[in-house]
PDB file of N, CA, C and O in Angstrom:
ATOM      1  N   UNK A   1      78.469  -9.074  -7.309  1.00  0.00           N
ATOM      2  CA  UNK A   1      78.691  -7.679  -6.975  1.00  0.00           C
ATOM      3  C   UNK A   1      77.348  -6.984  -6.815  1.00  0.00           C
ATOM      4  O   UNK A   1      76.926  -6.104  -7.565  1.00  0.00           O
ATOM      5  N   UNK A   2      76.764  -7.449  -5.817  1.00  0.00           N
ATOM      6  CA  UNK A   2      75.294  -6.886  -5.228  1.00  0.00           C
ATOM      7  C   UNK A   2      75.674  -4.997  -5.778  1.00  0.00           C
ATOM      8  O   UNK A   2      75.134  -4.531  -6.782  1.00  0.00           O
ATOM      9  N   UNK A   3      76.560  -4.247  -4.987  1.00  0.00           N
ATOM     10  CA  UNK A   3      76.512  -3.283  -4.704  1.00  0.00           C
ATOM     11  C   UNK A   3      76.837  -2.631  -6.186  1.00  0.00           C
ATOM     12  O   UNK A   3      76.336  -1.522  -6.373  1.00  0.00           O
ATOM     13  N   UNK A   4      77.480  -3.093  -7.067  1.00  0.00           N
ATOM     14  CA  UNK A   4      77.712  -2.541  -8.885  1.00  0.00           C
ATOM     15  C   UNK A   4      76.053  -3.079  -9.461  1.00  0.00           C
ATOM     16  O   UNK A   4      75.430  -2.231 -10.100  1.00  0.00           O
ATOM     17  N   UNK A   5      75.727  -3.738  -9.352  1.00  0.00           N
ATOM     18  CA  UNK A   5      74.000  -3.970  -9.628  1.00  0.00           C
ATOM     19  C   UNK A   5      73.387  -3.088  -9.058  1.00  0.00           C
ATOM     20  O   UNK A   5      72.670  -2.557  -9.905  1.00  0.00           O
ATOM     21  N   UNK A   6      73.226  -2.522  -7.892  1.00  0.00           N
ATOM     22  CA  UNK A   6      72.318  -2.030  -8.016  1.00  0.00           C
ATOM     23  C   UNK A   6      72.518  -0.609  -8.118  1.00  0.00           C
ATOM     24  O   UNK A   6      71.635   0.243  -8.220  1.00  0.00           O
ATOM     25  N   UNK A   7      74.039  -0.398  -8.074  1.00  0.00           N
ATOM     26  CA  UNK A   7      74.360   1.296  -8.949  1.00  0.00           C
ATOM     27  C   UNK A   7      73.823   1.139  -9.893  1.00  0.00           C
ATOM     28  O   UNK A   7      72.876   1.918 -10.002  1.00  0.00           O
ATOM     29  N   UNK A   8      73.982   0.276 -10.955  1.00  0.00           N
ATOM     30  CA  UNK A   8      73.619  -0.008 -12.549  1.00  0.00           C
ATOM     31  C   UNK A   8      72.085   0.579 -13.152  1.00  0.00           C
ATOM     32  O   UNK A   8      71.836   1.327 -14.098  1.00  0.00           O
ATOM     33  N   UNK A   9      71.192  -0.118 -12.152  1.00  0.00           N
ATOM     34  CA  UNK A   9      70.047  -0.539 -12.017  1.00  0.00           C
ATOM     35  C   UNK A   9      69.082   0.753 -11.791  1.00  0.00           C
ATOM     36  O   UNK A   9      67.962   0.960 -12.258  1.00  0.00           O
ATOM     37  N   UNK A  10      70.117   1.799 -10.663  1.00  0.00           N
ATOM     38  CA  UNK A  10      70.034   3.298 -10.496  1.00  0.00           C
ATOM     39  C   UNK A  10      69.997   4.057 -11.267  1.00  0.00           C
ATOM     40  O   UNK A  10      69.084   4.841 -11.527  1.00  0.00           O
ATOM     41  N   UNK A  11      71.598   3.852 -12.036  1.00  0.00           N
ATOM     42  CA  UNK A  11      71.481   4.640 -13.354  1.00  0.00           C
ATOM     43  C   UNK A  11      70.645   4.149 -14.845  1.00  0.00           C
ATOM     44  O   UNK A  11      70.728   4.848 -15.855  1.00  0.00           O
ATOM     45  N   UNK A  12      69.850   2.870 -14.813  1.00  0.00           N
ATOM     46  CA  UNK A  12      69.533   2.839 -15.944  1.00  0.00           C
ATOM     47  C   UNK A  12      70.297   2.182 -16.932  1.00  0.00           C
ATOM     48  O   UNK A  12      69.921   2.109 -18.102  1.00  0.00           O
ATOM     49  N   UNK A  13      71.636   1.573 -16.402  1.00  0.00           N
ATOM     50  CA  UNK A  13      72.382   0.972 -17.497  1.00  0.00           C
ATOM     51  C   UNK A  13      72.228  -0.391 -17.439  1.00  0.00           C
ATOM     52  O   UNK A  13      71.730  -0.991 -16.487  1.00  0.00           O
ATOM     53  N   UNK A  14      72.730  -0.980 -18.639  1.00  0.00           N
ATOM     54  CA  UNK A  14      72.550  -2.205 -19.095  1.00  0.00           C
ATOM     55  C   UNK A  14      73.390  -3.269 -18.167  1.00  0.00           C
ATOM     56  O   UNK A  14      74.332  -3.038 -17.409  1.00  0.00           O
ATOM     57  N   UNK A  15      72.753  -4.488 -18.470  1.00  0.00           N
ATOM     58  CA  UNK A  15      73.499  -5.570 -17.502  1.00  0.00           C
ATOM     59  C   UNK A  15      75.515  -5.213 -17.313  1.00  0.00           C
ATOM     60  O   UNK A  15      76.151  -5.132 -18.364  1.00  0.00           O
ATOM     61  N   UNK A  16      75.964  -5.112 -16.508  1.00  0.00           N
ATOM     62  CA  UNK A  16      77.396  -4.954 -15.952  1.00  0.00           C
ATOM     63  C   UNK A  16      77.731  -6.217 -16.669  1.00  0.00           C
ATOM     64  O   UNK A  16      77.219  -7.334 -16.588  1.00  0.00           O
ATOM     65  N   UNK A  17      79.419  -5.442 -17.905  1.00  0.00           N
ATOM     66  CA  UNK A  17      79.816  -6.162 -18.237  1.00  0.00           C
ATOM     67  C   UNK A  17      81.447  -6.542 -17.725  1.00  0.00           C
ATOM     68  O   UNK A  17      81.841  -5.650 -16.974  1.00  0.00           O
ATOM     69  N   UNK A  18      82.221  -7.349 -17.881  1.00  0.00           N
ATOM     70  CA  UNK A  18      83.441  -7.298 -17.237  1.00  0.00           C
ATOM     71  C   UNK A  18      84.430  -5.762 -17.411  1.00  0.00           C
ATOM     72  O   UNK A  18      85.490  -5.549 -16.822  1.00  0.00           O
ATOM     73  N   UNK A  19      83.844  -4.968 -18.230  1.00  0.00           N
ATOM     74  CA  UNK A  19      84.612  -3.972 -18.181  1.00  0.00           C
ATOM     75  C   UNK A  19      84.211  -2.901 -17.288  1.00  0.00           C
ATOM     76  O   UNK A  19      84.925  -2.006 -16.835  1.00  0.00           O
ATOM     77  N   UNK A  20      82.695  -3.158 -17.048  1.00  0.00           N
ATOM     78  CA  UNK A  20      82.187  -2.171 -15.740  1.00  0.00           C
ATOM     79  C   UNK A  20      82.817  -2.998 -14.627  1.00  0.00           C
ATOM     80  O   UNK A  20      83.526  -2.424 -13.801  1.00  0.00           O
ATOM     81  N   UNK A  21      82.659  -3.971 -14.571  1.00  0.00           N
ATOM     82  CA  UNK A  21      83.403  -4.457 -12.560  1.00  0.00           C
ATOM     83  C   UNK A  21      84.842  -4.481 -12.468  1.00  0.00           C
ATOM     84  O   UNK A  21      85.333  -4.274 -11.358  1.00  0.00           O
ATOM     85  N   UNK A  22      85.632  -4.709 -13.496  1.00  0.00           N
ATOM     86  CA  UNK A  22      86.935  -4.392 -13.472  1.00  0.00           C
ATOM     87  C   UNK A  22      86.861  -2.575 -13.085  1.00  0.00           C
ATOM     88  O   UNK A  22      87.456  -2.300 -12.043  1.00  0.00           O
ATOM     89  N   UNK A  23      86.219  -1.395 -13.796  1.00  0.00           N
ATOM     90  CA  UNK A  23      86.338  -0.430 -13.374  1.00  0.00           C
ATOM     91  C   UNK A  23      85.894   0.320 -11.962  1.00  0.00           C
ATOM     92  O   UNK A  23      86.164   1.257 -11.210  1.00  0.00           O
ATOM     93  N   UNK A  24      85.116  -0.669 -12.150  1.00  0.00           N
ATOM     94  CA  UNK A  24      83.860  -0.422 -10.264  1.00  0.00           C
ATOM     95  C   UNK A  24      84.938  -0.943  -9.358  1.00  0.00           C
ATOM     96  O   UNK A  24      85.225  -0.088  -8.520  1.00  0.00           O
ATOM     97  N   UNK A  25      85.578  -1.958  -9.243  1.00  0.00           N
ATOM     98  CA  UNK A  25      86.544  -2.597  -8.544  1.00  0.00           C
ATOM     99  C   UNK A  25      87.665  -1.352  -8.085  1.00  0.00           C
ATOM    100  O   UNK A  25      88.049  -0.929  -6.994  1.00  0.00           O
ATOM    101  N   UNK A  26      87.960  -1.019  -9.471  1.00  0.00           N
ATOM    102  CA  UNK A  26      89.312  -0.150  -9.400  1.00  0.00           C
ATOM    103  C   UNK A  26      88.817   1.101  -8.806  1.00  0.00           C
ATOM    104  O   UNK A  26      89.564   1.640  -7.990  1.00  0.00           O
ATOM    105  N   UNK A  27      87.717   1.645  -9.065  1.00  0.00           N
ATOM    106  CA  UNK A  27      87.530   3.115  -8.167  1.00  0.00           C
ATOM    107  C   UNK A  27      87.053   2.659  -7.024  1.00  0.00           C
ATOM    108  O   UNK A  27      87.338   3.672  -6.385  1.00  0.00           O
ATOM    109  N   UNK A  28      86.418   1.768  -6.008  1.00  0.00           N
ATOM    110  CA  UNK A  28      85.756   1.445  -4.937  1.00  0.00           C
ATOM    111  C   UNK A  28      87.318   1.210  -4.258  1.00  0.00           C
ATOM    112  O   UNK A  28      87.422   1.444  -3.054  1.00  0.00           O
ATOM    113  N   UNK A  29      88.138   0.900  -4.766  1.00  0.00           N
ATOM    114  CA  UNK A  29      89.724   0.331  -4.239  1.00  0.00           C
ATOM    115  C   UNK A  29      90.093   1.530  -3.665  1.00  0.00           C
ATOM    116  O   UNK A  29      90.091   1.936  -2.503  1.00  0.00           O
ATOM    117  N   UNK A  30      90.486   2.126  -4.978  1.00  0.00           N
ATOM    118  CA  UNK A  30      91.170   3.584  -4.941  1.00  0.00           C
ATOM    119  C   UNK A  30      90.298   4.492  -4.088  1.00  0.00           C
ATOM    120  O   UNK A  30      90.939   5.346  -3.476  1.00  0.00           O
ATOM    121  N   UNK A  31      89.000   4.501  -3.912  1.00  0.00           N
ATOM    122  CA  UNK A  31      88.340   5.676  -3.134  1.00  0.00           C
ATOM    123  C   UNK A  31      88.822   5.260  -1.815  1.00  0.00           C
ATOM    124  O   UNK A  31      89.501   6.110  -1.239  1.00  0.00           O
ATOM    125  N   UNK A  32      88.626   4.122  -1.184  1.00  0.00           N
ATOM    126  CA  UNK A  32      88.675   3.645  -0.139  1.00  0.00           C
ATOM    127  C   UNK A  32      90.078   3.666   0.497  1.00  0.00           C
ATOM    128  O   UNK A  32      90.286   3.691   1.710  1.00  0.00           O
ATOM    129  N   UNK A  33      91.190   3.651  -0.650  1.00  0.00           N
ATOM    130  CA  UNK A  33      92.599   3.781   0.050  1.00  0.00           C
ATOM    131  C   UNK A  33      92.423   5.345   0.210  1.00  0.00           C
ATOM    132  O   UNK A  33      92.742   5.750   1.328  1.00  0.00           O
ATOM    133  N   UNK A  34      91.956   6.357  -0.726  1.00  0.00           N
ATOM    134  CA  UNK A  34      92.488   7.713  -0.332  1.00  0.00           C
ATOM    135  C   UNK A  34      91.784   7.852   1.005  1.00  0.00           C
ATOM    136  O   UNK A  34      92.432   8.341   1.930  1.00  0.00           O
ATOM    137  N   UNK A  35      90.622   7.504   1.192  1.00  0.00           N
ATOM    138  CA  UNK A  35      89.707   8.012   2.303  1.00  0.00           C
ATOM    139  C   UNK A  35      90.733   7.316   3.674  1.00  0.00           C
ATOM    140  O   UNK A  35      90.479   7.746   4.799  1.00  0.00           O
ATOM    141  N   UNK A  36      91.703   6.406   3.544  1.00  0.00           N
ATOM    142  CA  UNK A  36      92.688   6.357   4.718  1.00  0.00           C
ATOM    143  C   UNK A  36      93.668   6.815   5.093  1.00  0.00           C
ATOM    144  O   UNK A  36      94.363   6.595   6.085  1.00  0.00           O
ATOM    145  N   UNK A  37      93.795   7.975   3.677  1.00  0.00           N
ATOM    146  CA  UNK A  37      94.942   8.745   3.923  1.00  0.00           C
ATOM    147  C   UNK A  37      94.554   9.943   4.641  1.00  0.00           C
ATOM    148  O   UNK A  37      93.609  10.473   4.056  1.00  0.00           O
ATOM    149  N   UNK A  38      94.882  10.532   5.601  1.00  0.00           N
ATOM    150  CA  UNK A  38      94.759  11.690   6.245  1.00  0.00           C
ATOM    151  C   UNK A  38      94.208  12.942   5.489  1.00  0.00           C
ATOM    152  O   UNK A  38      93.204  13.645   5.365  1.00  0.00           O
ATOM    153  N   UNK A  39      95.688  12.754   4.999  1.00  0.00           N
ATOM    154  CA  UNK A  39      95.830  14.369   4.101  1.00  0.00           C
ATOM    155  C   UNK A  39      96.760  14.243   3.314  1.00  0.00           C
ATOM    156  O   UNK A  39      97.491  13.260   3.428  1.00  0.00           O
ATOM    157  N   UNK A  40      96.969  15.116   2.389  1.00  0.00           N
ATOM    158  CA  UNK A  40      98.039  15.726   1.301  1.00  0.00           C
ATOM    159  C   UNK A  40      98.360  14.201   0.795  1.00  0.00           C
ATOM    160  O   UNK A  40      99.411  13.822   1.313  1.00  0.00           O
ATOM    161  N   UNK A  41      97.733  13.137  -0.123  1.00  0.00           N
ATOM    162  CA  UNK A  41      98.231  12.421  -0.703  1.00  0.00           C
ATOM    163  C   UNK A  41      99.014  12.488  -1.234  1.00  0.00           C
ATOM    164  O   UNK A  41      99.152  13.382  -2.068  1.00  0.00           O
ATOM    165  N   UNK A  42     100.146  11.319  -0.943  1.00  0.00           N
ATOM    166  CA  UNK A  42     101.355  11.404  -1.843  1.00  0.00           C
ATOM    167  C   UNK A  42     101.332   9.984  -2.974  1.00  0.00           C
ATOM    168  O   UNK A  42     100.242   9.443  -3.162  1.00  0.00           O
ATOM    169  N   UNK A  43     102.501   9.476  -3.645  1.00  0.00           N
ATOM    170  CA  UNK A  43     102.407   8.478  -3.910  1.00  0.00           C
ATOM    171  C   UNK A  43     102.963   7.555  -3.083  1.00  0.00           C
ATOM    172  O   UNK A  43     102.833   6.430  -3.566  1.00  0.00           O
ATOM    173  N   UNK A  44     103.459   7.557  -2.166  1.00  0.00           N
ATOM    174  CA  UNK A  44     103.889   6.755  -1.190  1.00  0.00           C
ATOM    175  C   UNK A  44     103.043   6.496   0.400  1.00  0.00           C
ATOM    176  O   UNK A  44     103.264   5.652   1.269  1.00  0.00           O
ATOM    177  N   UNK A  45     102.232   7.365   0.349  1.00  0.00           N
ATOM    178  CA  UNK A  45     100.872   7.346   1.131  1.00  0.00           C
ATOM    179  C   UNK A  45      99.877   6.408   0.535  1.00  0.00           C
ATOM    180  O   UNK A  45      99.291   5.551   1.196  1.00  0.00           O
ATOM    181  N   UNK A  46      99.734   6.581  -0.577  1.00  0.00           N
ATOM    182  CA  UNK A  46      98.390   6.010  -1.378  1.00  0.00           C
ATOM    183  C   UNK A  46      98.942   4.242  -1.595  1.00  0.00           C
ATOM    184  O   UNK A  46      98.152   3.323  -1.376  1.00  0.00           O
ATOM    185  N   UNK A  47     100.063   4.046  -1.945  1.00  0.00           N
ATOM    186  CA  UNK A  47     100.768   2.972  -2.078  1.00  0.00           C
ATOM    187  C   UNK A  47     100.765   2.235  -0.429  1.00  0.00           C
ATOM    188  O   UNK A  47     100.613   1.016  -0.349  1.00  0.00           O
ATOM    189  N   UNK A  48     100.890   2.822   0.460  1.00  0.00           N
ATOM    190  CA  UNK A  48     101.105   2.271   1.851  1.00  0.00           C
ATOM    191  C   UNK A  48      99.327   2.132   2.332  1.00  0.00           C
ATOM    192  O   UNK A  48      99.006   1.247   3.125  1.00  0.00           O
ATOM    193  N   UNK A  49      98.555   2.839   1.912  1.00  0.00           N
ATOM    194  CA  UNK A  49      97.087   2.920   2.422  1.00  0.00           C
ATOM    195  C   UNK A  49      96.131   1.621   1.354  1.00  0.00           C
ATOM    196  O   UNK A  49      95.053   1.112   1.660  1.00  0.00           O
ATOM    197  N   UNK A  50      96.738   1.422   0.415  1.00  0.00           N
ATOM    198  CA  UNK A  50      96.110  -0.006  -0.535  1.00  0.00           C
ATOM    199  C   UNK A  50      97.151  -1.237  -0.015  1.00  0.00           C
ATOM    200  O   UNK A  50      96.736  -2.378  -0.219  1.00  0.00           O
ATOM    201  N   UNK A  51      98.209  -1.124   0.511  1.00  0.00           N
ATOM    202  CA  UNK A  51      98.826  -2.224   0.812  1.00  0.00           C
ATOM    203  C   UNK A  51      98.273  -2.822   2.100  1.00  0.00           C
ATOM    204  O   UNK A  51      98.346  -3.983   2.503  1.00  0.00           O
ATOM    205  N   UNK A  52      97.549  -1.463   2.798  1.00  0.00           N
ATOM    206  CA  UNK A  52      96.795  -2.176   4.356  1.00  0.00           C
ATOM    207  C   UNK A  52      95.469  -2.483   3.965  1.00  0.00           C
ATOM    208  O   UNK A  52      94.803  -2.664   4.985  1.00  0.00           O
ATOM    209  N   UNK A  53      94.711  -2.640   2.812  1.00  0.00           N
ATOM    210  CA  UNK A  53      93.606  -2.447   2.192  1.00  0.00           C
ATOM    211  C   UNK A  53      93.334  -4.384   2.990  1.00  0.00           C
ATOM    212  O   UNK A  53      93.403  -5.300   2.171  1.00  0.00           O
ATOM    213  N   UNK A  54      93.121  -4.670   4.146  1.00  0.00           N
ATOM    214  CA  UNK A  54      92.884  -5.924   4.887  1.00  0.00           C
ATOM    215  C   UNK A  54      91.455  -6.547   4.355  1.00  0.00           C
ATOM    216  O   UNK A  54      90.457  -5.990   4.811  1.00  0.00           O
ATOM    217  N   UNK A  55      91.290  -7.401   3.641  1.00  0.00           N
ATOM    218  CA  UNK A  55      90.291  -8.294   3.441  1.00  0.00           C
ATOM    219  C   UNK A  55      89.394  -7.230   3.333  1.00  0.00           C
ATOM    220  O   UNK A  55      88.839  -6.929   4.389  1.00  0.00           O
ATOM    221  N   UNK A  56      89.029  -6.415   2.096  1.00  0.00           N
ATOM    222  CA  UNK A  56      88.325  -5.238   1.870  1.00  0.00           C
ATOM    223  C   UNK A  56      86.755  -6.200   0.980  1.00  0.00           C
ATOM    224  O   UNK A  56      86.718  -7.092   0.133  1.00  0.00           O
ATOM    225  N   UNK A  57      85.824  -5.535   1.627  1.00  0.00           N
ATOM    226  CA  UNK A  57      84.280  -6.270   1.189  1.00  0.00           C
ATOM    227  C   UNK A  57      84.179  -4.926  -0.012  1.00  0.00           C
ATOM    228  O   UNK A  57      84.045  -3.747   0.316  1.00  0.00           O
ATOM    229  N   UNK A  58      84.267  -5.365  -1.264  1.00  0.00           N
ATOM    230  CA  UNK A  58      83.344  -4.378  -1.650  1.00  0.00           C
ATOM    231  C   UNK A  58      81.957  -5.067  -2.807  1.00  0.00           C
ATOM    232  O   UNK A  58      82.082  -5.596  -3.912  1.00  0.00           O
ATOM    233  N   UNK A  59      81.138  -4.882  -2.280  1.00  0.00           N
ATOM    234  CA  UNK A  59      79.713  -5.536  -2.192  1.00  0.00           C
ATOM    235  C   UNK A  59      79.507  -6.710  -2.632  1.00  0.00           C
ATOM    236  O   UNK A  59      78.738  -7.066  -3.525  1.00  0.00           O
ATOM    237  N   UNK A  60      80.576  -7.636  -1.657  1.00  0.00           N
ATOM    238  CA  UNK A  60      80.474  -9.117  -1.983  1.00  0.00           C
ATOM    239  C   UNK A  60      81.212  -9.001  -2.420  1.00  0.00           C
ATOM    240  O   UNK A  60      81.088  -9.966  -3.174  1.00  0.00           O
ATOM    241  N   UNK A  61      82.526  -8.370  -2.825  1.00  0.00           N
ATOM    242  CA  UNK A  61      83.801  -8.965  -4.037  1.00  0.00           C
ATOM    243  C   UNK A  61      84.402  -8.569  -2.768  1.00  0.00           C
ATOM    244  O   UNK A  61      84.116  -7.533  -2.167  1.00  0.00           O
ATOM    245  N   UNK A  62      85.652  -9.860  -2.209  1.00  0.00           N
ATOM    246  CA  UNK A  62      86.855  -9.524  -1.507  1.00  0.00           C
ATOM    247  C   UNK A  62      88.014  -9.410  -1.911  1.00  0.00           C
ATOM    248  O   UNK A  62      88.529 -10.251  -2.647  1.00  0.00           O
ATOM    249  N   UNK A  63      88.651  -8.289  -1.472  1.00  0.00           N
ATOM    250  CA  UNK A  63      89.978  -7.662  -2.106  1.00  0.00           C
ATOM    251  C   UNK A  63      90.804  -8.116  -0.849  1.00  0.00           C
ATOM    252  O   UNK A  63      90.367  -7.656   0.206  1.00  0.00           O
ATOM    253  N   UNK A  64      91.491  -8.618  -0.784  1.00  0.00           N
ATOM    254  CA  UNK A  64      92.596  -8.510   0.169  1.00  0.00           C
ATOM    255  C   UNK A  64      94.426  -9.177  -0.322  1.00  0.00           C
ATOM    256  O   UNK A  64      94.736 -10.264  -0.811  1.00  0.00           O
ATOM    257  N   UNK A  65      95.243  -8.071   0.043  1.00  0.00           N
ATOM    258  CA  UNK A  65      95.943  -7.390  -0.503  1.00  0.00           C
ATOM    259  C   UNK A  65      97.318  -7.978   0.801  1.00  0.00           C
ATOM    260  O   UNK A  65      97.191  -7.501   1.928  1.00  0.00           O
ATOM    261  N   UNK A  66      98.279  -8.762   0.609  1.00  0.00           N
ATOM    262  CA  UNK A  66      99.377  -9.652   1.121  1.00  0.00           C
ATOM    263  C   UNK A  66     100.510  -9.196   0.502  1.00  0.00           C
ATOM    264  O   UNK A  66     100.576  -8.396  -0.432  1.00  0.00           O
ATOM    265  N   UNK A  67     101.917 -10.077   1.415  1.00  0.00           N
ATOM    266  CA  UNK A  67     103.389  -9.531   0.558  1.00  0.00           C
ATOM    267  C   UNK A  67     103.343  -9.666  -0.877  1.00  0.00           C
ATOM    268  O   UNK A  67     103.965  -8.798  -1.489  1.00  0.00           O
ATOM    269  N   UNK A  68     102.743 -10.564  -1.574  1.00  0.00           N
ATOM    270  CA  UNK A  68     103.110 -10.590  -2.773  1.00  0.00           C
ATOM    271  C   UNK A  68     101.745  -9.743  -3.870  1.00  0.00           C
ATOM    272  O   UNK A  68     101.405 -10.074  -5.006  1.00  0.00           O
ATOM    273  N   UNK A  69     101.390  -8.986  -3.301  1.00  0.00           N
ATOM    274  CA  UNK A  69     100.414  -7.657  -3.772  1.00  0.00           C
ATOM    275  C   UNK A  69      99.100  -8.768  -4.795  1.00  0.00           C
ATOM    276  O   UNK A  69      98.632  -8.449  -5.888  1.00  0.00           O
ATOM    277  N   UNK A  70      98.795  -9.994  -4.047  1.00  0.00           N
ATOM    278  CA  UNK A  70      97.426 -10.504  -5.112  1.00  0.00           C
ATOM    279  C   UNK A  70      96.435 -10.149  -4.232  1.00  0.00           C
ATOM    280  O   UNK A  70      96.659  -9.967  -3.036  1.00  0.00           O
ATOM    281  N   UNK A  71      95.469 -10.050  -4.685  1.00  0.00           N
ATOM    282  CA  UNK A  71      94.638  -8.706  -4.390  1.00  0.00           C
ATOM    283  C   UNK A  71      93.350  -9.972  -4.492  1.00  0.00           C
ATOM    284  O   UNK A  71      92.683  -9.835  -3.466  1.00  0.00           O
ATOM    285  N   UNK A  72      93.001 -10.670  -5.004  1.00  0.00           N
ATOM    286  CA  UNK A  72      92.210 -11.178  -5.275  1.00  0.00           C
ATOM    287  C   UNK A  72      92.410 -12.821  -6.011  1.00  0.00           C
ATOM    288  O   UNK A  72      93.395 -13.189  -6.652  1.00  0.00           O
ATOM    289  N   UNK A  73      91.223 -13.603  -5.711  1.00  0.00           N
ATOM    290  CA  UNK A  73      91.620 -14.972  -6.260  1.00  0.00           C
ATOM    291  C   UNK A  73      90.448 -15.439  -6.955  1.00  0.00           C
ATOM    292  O   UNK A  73      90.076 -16.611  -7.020  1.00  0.00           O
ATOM    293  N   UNK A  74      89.728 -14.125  -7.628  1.00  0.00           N
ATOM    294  CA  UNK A  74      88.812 -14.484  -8.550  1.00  0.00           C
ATOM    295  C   UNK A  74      89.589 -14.786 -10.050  1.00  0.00           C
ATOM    296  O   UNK A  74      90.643 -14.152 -10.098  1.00  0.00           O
ATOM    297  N   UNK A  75      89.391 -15.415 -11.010  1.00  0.00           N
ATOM    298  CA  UNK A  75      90.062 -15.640 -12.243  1.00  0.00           C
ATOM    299  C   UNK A  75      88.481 -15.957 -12.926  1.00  0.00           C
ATOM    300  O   UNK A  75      87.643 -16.841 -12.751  1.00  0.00           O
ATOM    301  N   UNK A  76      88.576 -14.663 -13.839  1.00  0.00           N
ATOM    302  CA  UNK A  76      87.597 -15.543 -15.267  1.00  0.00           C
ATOM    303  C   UNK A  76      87.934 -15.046 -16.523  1.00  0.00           C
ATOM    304  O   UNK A  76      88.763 -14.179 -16.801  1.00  0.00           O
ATOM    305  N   UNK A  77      87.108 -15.771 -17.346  1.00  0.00           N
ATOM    306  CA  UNK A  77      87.384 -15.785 -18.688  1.00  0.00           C
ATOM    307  C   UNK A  77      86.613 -14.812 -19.217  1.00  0.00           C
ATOM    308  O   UNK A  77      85.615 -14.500 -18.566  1.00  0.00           O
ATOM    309  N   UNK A  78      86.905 -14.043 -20.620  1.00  0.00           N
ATOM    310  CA  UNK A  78      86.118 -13.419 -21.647  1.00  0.00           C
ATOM    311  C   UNK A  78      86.924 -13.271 -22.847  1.00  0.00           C
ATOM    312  O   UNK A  78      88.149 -13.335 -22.944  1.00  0.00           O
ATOM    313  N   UNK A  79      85.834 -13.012 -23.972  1.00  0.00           N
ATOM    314  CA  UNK A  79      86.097 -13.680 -25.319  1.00  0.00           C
ATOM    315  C   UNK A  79      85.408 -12.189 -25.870  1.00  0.00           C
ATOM    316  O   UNK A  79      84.214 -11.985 -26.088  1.00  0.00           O
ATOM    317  N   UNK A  80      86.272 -11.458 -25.985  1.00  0.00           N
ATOM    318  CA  UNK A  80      86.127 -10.109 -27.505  1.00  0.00           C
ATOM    319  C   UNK A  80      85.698 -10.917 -29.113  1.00  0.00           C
ATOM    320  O   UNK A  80      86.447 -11.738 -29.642  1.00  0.00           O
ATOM    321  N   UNK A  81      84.424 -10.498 -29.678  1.00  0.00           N
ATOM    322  CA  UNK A  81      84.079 -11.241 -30.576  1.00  0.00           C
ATOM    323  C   UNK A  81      84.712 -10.385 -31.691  1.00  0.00           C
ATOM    324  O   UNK A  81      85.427  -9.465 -31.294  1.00  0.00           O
ATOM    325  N   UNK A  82      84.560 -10.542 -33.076  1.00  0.00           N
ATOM    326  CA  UNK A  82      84.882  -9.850 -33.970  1.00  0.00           C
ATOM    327  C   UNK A  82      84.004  -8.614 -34.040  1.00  0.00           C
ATOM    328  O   UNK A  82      84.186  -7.773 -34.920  1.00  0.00           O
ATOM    329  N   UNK A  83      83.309  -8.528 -33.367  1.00  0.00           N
ATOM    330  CA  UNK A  83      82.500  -6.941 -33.498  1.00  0.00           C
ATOM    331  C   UNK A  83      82.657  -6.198 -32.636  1.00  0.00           C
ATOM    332  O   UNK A  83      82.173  -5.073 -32.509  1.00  0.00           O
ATOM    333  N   UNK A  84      83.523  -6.898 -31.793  1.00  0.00           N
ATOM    334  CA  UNK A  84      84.271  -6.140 -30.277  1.00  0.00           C
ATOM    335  C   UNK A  84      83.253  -6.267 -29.304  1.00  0.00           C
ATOM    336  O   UNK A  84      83.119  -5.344 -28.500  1.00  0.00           O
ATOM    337  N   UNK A  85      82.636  -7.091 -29.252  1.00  0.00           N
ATOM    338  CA  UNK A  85      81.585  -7.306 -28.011  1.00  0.00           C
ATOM    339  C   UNK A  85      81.983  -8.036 -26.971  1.00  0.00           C
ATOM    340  O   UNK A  85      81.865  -9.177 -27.417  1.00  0.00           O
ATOM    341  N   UNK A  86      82.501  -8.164 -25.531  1.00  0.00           N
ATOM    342  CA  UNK A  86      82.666  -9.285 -24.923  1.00  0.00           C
ATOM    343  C   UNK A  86      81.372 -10.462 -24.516  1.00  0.00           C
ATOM    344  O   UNK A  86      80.194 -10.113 -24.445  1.00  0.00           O
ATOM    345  N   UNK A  87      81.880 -12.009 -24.251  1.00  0.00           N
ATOM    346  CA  UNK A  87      81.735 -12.495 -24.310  1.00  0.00           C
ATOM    347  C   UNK A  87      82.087 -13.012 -23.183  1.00  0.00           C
ATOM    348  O   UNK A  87      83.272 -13.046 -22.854  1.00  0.00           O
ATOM    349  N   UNK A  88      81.186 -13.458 -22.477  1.00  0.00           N
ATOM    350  CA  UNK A  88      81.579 -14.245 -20.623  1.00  0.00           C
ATOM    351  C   UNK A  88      80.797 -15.320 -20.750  1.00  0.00           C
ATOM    352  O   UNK A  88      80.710 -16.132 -19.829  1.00  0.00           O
TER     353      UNK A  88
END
């Protein structure tokens, strides 16, 4: 995720952990479906504008979004330690 690095890197924050790219993911998604909605979002606009969300680049992570709504075919692992730290 070239493009969450070097936001990071902008603001000064620490190495991106799976809970920043899971969230970077989810607003780069969501900005990008509203910005195809015209006007007056509804929930059935916003739902129809992420379902056309076609092989979406967002900075090197591809989202693309089929009948059965998988969005993606990245899968990884992380491990919450007892001090609540993740672990990748």
């Amino acid at each position: 995720m070239r493009e969450l690095q070097a936001d990071a890197d902008a603001a000064e924050l620490d190495k991106p952990n799976v809970y920043m790219v899971e969230g970077y993911i989810a607003a780069r998604l969501f900005t990008e479906a509203l910005r195809r909605i015209s006007r007056d979002p509804t929930r059935a606009r916003l739902r129809k504008a992420i379902e056309g969300l076609d092989d979406l680049n967002i900075g090197g992570f591809r989202v693309h979004f089929v009948e059965d709504r998988v969005a993606s075919r990245l899968v990884e692992w992380g491990l919450i330690d007892s001090q609540g730290r993740v672990r990748e």
